[in-house]
N, C-alpha and C positions, 0 to 999 in steps of 0.2 A: 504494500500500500504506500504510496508517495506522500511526501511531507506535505504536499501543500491540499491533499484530499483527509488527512488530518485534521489539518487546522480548521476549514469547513465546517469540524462537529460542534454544536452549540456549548459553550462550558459548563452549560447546567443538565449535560447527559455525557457524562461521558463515557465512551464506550471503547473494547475494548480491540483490536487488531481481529479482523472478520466477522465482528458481531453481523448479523443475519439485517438486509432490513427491515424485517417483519418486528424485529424487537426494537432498532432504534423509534418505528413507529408506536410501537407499545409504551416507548421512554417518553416520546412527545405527547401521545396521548393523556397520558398521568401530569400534564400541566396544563398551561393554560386552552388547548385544545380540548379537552374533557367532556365540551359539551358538542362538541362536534358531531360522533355518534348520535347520538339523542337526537339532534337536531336532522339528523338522515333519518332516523328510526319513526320519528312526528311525520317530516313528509312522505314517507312509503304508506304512513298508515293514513294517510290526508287522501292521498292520489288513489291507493285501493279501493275507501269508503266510498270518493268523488264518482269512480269507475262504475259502483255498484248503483248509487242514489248522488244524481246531480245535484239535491238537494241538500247533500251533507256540509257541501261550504258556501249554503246561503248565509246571507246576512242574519236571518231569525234565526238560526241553526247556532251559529257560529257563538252568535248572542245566550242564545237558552246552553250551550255548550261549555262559554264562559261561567253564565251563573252556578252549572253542576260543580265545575271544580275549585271556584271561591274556597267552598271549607275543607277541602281535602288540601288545597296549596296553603292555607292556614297554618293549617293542624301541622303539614309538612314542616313547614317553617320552622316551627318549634322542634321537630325530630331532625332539623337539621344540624339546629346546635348542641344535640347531644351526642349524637352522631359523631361530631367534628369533635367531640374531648373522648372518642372511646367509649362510649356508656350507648345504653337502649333505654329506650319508656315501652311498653305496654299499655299502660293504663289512660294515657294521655285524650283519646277516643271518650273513653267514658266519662273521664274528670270533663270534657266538654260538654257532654250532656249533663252533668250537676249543676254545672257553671251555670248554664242555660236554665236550667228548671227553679236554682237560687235567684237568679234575676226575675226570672217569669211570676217566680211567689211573691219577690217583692215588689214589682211596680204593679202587677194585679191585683193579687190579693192582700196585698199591703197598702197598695196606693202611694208605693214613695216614688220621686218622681226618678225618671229613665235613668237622667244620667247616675242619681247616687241606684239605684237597683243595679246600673252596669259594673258600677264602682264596688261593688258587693260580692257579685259573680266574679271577677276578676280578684279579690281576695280571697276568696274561696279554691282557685285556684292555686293561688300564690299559697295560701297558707299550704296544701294539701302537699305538693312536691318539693316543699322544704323538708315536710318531714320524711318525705321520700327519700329527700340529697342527703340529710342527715345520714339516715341508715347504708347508703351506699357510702358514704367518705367514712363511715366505721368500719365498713371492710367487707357487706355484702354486698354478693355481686347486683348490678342495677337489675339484669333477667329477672332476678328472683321478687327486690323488692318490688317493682312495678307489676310484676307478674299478683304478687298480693294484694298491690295498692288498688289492680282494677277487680279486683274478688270485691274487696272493700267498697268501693265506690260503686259495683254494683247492689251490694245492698244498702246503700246509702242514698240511690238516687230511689231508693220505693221509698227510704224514709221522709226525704223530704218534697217527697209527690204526696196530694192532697187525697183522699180514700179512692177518687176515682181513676188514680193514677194518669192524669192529665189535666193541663190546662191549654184551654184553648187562647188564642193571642191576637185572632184578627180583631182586625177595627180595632186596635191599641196601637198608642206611639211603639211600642217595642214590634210590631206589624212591619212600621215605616222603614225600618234599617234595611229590609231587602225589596221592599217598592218603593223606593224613593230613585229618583233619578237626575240627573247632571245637566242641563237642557244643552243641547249642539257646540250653542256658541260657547259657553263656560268649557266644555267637555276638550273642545280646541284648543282654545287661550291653556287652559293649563297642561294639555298636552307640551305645548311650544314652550312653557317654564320649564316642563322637567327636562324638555329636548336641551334646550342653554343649558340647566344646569350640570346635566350630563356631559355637555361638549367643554364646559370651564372646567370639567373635574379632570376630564384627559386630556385638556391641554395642560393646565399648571400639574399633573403630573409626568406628563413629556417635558415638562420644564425642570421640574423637579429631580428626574435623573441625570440633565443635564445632558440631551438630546438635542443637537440644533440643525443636523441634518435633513434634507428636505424629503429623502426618501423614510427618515425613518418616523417625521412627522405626518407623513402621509399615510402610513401601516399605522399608527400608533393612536393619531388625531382623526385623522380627514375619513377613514374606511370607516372606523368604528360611528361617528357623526352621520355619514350618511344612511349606513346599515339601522343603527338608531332610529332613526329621521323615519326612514321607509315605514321599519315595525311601527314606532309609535301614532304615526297620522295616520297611517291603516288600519292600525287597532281601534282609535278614535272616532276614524269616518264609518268604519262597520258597526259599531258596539254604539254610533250615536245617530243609527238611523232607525225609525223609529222616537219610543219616549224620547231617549238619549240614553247617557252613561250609567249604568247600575252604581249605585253608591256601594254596594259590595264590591265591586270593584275597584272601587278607589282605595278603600278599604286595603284591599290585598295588594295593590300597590304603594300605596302608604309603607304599610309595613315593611314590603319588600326594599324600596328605598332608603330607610332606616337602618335598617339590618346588615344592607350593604354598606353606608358609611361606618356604622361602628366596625365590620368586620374585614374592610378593607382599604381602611383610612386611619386608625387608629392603633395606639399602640395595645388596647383590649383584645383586637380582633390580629392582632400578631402574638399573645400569649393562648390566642384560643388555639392556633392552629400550634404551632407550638407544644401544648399539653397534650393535643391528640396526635401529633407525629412521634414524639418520644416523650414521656412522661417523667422518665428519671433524669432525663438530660434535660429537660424545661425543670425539674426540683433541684438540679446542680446549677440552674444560671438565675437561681433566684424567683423562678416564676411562680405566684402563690397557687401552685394546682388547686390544691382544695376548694379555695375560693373560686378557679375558674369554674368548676363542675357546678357548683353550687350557682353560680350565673346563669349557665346553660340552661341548667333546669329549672329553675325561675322565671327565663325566656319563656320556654317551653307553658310553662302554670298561664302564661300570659295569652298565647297564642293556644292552647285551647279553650279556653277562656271565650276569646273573640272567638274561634270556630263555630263552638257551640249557641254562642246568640246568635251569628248570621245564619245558623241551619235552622234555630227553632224562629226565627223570623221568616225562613223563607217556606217550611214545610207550616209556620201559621198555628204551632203547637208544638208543646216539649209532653213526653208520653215516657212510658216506661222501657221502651224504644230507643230513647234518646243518648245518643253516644258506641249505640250497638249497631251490630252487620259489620259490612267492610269495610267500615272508616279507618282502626287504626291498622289495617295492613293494605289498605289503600294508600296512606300516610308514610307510612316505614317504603313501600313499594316505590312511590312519588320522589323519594327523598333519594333513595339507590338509584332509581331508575334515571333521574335526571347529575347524577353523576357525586353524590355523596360517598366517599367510602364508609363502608360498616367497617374499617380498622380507626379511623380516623386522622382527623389530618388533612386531610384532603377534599374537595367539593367546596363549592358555593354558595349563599343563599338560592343563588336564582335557579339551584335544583329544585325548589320544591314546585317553582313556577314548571318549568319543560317538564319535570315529571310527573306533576298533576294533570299535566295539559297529554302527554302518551293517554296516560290511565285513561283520563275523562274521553277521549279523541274515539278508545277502545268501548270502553261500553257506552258511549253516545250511538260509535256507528252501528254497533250489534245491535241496541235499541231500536236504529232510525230504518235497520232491512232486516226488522222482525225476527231476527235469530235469538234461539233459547241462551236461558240461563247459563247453563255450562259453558256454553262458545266461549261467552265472556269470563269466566271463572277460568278457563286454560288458555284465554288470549294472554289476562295479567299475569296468574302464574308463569307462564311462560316466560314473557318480557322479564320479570322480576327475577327467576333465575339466568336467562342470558346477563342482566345487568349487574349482576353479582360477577357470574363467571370472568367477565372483563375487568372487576375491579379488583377478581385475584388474581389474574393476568396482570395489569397493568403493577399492583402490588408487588408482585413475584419478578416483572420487569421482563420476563421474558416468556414465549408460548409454549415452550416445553415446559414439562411436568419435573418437581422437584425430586432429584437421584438421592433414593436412602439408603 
């Protein structure tokens, strides 16, 4: 191999004299490429459905498509940051239906008003998965406590359902959070804030590493700006015809934009990845692991929290139901699939968005060309084990199997 076909390898793979390139591609995959995959896997499954039912990428589709997976990219959210220190939740699914049914008791049958009922439900989470973090930073494994914590919260959500084991929600402001909507022109204008403020964040960080080259301004700044630009008025001019913009939407936007600055602006969100890359080697340079886990899974109490009120807002009732079927391995599934690893370490927030979006894409189209139950129960599992399989590929760094 020649010197100057050497120097070509990036310095943050380096690999070794004939490595294959099927693995230096497995090396680039495992960085900022990651969601590349996923993003092939959405359009195969976009162009299938299209093929079967033209209907699958209307405008009302796309729209009713969106609203499905609001709470699953939620709930995701929050499994992403536990994910990314090494840990699992279980229970997080359920703790959202409490969350939901504690709010629901209070601004209905209590009569206190929305916002403190919301402010209620969301302590109710927060309080629940500290004591969860607790028992995991004592030393058992998270499997096990969240595996009891949702035993527990299942019989805790009959306790604090009313004899009928439901409350019904329309025609109340706690209704309004998933029929409320953004009218066109607001729906634009604030698309075009986040478009800027996106495009300021990857220029002053092209500035920031001290990049003044024009071509690397143009990979760095100008591709990611336009790609941007494309998604976001597209998503706006679809999602705002009709009403306009779902306010769950915004919602899981919001959050998503949050979650990105702390976790990839901040010195927070360099101790998160950090604890979940090496854990004893983030405890030798000082980094308070404890406390990080203890974050994550706080985040997490937060973001089912909100899941669970935007579902019993949008289903117009919290039932004994609530929190159960395949939400949290819809959730867990969302989070892998859109490129989290389950070693952690590695992945993005914006997994839970792409992997919400495979999931929902899968059983919206099974829904939309009348195919059974099952289809969809072996479309996800499926996905869900290929998207593992790749991120013990990508892990392992190479496609051969480990020699013992």
């Amino acid at each position: 191999m020649s010197t100057q076909h050497v120097q070509t390898v990036p310095p943050t793979a380096p690999s070794e004299p004939g490595t294959p390139m099927l693995s230096r591609m497995v090396e680039a995959l495992g960085g900022k490429y990651r969601s590349i995959p996923v993003l092939l896997v959405l359009g195969l499954i976009w162009l299938y459905f299209y093929s079967q039912n033209s209907a699958f990428l209307t405008s009302g589709n796309i729209t009713t498509l969106t609203l499905q997976i609001v709470t699953t990219a939620i709930l995701a959210l929050g499994v992403v940051f536990v994910l990314l220190v090494g840990e699992i939740d279980l229970s997080s699914a359920m703790l959202s239906g409490v969350c939901a049914t504690v709010t629901a008791q209070l601004a209905i049958k209590s009569e206190w008003p929305l916002w403190l009922a919301i402010l209620g439900g969301v302590a109710v989470g927060v309080v629940f998965v500290l004591a969860e973090v607790l028992a995991v930073i004592f030393g058992v494994p998270s499997l096990i406590v969240t595996l009891g914590g949702m035993v527990i919260l299942q019989g805790l959500l009959l306790v604090v359902l009313p004899p009928e084991f439901a409350i019904n929600v329309a025609g109340t402001d706690y209704a309004r959070i998933s029929s409320t909507y953004l009218p066109p022109g607001w729906s634009l204008a604030l698309g075009a804030v986040g478009w800027l403020i996106f495009c300021a964040t990857r220029y002053l960080g092209h500035r920031e590493r001290g990049s003044d080259a024009d071509s690397s301004a143009l990979l760095s700044v100008g591709v990611p700006a336009v790609v941007s630009g494309v998604v976001i008025f597209g998503a706006v001019a679809i999602l705002s015809e009709g009403p306009g913009l779902p306010l769950p939407v915004l919602i899981l936007v919001g959050m998503l934009l949050i979650a990105a600055y702390f976790t990839g602006r901040t010195r927070y969100g360099t101790h998160l990845y950090a604890v979940g890359g090496n854990r004893e080697a983030a405890q030798r340079a000082g980094i308070p692991v404890s406390r990080m886990v203890v974050y994550s899974f706080l985040v997490l109490g937060v973001c089912a929290a909100v899941a669970g009120m935007v579902e019993a807002s949008r289903l117009l009732a919290v039932s004994n139901s609530s929190g159960g079927g395949p939400l949290m391995l819809n959730a867990i599934a969302a989070a892998v699939v859109g490129g989290v690893s389950l070693f952690g370490g590695r992945g993005t927030v914006w997994a839970a968005l792409l992997g919400a979006l495979v999931i929902g894409s899968i059983n919206n189209g099974v829904q939309l060309l009348g195919m059974s139950t099952e289809v969809q129960s072996f479309a996800t599992g499926g996905v869900l084990i290929l998207a593992v399989a790749i991120d013990v590929v990508i892990t392992r760094g190479s496609l051969l199997p480990n020699r013992r």
